[in-house]
N, C-alpha and C positions, 0 to 999 in steps of 0.2 A: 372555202370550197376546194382550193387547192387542196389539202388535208384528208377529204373525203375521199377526191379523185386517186389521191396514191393508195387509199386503202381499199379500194373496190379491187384493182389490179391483183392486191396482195390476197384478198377473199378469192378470187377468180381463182390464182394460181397453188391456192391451198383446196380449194376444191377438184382441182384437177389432180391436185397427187393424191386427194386421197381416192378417187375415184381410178388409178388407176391402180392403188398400192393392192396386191395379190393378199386374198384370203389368208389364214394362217395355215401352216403345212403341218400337218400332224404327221406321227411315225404311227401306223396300225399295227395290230397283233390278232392274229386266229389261230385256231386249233392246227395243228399239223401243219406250221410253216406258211407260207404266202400263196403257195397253189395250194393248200390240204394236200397235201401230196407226201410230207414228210423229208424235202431237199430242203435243207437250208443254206446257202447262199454263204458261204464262211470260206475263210481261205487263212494261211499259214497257219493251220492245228495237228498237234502231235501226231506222228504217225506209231506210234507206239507208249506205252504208258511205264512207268515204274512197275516193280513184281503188285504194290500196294495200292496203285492206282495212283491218276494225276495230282496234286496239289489240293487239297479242300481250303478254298478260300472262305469260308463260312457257312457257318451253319444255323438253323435256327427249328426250335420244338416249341411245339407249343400251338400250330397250326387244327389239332382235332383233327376226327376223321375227316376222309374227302379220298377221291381221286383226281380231281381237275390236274391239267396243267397250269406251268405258270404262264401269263401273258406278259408281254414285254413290249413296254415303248414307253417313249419321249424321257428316256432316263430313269423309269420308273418298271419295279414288276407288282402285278396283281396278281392274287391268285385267293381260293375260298377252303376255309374251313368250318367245324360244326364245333357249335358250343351249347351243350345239352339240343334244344332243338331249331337253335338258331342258327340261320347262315351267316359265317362274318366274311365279310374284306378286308384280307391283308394286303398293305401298302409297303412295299419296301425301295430304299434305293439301291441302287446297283454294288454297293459295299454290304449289303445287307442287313442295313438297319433298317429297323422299323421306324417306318412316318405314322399310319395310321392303321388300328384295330377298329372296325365300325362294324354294328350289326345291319345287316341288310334288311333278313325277314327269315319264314320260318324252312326250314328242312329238313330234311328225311332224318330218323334218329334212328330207326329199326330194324329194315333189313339191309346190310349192309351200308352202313352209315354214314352222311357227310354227301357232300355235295359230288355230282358227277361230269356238270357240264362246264368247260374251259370258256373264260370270260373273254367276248371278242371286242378289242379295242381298236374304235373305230372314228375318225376324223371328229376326237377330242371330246366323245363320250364311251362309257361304259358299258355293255349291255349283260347283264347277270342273268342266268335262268337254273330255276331252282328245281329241285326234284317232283314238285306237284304242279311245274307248267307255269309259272309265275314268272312273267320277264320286267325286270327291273332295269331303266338308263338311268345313268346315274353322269351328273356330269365328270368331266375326268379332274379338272382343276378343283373342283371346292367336293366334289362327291355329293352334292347335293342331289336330290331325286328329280330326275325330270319328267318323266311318266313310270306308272307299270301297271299291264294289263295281267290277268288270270286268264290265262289263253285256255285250258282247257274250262274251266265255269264259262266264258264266254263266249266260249264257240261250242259248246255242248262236246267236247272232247273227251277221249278217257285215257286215264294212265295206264301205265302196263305193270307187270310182275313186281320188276327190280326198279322201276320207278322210272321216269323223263332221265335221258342220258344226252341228248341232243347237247352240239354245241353251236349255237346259233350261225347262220351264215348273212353277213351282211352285204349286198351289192348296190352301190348307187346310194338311192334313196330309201331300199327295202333292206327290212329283216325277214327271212324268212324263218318257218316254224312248221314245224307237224305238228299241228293241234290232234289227231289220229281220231275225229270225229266222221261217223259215218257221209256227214253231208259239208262239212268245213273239216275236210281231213287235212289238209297243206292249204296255209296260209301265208299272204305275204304281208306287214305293216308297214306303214310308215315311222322309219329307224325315227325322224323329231318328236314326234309324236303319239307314234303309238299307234294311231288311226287305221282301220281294214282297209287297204286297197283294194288287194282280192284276194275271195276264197275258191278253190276246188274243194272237186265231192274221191279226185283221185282213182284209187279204187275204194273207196272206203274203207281200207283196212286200219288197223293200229297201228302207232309208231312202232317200230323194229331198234330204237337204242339209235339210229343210224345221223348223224350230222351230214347235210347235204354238201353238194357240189355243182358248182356254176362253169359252164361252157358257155365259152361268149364269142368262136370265129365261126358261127353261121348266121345268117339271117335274121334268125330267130334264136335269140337270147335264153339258154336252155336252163332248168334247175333240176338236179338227179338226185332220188334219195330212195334209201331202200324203206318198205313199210313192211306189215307182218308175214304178207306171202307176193308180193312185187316189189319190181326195180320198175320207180315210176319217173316219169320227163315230164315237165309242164312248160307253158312259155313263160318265163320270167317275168315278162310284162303284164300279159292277162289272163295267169293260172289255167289257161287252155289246157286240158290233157293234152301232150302230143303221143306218145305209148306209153305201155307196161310190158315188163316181160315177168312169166313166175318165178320165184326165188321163193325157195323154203325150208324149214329145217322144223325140227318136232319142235321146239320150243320160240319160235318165231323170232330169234334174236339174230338181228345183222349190223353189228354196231358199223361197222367200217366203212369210212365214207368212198364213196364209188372213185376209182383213177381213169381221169380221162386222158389222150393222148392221140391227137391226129386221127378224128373219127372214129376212136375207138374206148368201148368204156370197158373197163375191168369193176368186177363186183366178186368179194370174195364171204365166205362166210362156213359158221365152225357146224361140228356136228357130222362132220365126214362128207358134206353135199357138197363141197368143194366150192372150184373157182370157175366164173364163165367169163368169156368176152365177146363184147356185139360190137359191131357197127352201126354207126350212123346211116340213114339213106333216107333219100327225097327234104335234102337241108334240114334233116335234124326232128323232120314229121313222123319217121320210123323205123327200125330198127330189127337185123338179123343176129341169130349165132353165130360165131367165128369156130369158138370149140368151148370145152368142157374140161374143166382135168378137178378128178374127182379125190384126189392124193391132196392136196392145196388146201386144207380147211383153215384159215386162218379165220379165229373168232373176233377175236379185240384187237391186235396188234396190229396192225395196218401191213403195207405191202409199198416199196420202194423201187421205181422202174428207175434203171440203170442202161442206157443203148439200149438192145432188143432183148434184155432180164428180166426177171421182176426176182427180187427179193423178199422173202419171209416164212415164220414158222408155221407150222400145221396145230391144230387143237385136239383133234380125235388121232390122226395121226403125227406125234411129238416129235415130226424131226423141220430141221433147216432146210429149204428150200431155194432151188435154181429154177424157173421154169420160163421157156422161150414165150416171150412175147405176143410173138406171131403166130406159132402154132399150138400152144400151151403143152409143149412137152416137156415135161419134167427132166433138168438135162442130171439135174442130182438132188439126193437126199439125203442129211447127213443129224445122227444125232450128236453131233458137239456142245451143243447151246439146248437148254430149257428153251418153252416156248416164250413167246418176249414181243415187245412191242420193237420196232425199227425205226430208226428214219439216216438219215444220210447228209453227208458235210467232207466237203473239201477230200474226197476218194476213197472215204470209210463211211463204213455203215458201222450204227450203236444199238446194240442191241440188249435191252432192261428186259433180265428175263422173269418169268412170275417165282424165282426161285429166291430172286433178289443180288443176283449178278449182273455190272455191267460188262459189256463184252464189245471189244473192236475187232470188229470181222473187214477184212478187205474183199472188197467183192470182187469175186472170178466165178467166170461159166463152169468153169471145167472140176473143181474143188473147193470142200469148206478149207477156209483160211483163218483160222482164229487167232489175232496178232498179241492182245493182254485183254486181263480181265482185273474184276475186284469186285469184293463184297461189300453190298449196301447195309451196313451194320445200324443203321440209325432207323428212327421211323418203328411204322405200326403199323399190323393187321398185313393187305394184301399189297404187292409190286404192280399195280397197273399202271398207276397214270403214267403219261406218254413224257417221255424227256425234252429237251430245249435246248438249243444250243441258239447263245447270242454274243456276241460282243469277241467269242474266243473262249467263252464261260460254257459249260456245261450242265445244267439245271435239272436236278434230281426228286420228287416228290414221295416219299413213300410214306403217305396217312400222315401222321404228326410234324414229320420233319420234311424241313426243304433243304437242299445242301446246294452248292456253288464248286465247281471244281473248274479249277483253269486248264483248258487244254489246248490253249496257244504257248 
């Protein structure tokens, strides 16, 4: 009996640590940084580069077309390319060896080729989505598939032009999605499983290319994404429309996911229609003009707010942009730099222009400052996808090739 009694004790006190021991922490990764926003969070990196540019810590080809970024976490990067019409997963470690080549499922092969949406890693799965609407979780440890639904087959959705660019946004428990269906145009699932929480009718328009963005210090839990002629707000929780406002260009593309900041959202987009910025009012139910500046068309390359800046290039109009915050006046325009995608780290902004130059710009109001550059000699086809800065590392993607350059 005695024997029994000391082991009861010892079961008591093993179920109490395990009950108290904390879930596992994972490290996530999304598109444009931890706000989408393009700031990454880095600190002691060069403030200037060799005439050749930083160090290339490795490289590696072999990737196929794609534009995706790379994603990064828990010591691992992921990132997709196309192999005749398949989508694979590359698995690398931080020295850039490959761990694992796995085919996913299938992808775009034809007009402009390869996968386009950046894989969001999220509390220790994978979520992939392919160019005809197919979201794939995949677990992060063994890669094994955990759901994937045909978002547009199952939500009666349709693709657009140049194919699903969306890069998925995960909050919480949801993934959301522009399935771009007249009656289930934006949808949210359940990230475990896949399952429809809720659908909107939005405005019914088609996806615009555009990856959403999450505002979460009102009341009401906001999600903003641009579709083929609105900038639309739902409630996160129960896909409620809260407004629209019009946004258009002749060919209805607005990839750029919307910047938010202190009740205020920036939405930029190419074709010469330029840039707007609203406010928020009545907690995030609706929404005014601030201004307009019609010089700002940034298409693809995102836009970097710096204090009361915002940083980035024009598309129909090809130069470098300063424009005030607050009242969107253009404080300068400078063609130094090819148009380019940006994002920002530790006092500099990077700028991958579609020409195939990187370029470190210091940001000032007042003047373009171009401090080095160097040519992206590797790779294939077009300069889009968006750069990564992690660890002190620099992460370059152009089609075939990914490269690693140290610039701590």
């Amino acid at each position: 009996m005695k024997k029994y009694l000391m082991i009861i004790p010892a079961l008591l006190c093993s179920f109490n640590f395990c009950s108290r021991t904390k879930a596992p922490e994972f490290e996530n990764s999304q598109w444009r940084g931890e706000g989408r926003d393009g700031i990454y969070h880095e600190t002691g990196l060069l403030k200037e580069w060799r005439a050749d540019g930083p160090e290339l810590l490795w490289q590696y080809e072999g990737l196929g077309d794609g534009f995706t970024s790379a994603a990064i976490a828990n010591g691992k990067l992921y990132i997709t390319g196309l192999s005749e019409d398949n989508l694979i997963l590359f698995v690398f470690n931080l020295k850039g060896e490959l761990l694992v080549k796995k085919e996913v499922g299938k992808e775009e092969d034809e007009d402009y080729p390869g996968p386009r949406s950046t894989i969001n890693v999220n509390e220790g799965k994978l979520y992939i989505y392919n160019a005809f609407g197919k979201m794939h979780c995949l677990d992060e440890s063994t890669l094994d598939e955990i759901w994937a639904k045909d978002v547009i087959t199952e939500f009666v959705g349709r693709n657009i032009e140049w194919s699903v660019s969306e890069s998925p946004l995960v909050v919480g428990e949801k993934i959301f999605v522009t399935s771009g269906g007249e009656t289930n145009n934006i949808i949210a699932l359940n990230k475990n499983t896949g399952e429809l929480i809720w659908s909107s009718s939005g405005e019914g328009t088609e996806s615009a290319y555009c990856s959403p963005q999450y505002i979460g210090d009102y009341s009401i839990p906001i999600i903003v994404t641009s579709t083929a002629d609105f900038i639309v707000a739902l409630n996160a929780d129960t896909g409620e429309k809260l407004w629209s406002f019009p946004q258009t260009n002749e060919y209805n593309i607005h990839p750029n996911t919307p910047l938010y900041h202190n009740g205020m959202i920036l939405s930029t987009t190419g074709y010469r229609e330029g840039t707007v910025m609203l406010r928020l009012k009545d907690g995030g139910r609706a929404v005014e003009q601030v201004w307009k500046n019609t010089e700002l068309d940034n298409q693809m390359g995102g836009v970097v707010k710096l204090g009361d800046y915002i940083y980035a290039s024009g598309h129909g109009d090809r130069n470098w942009f300063c424009v005030d915050w607050n009242t969107g006046e253009t404080k300068y325009k400078d063609r130094g730099i090819a148009a380019c995608n940006v994002i920002y780290a530790d006092g500099m902004l990077y700028c991958y222009s579609d020409r195939g130059v990187m370029n470190l710009v210091k940001p000032n109001p007042d003047a373009f400052e171009l401090v080095s550059s160097f040519n992206v000699t590797l790779g294939t086809a077009q300069h889009w996808a968006h750069p990564v800065i992690h660890q002190g590392v620099l992460y370059i993607r152009h089609g075939d090739a990914l490269m690693a350059y140290k610039i701590h």
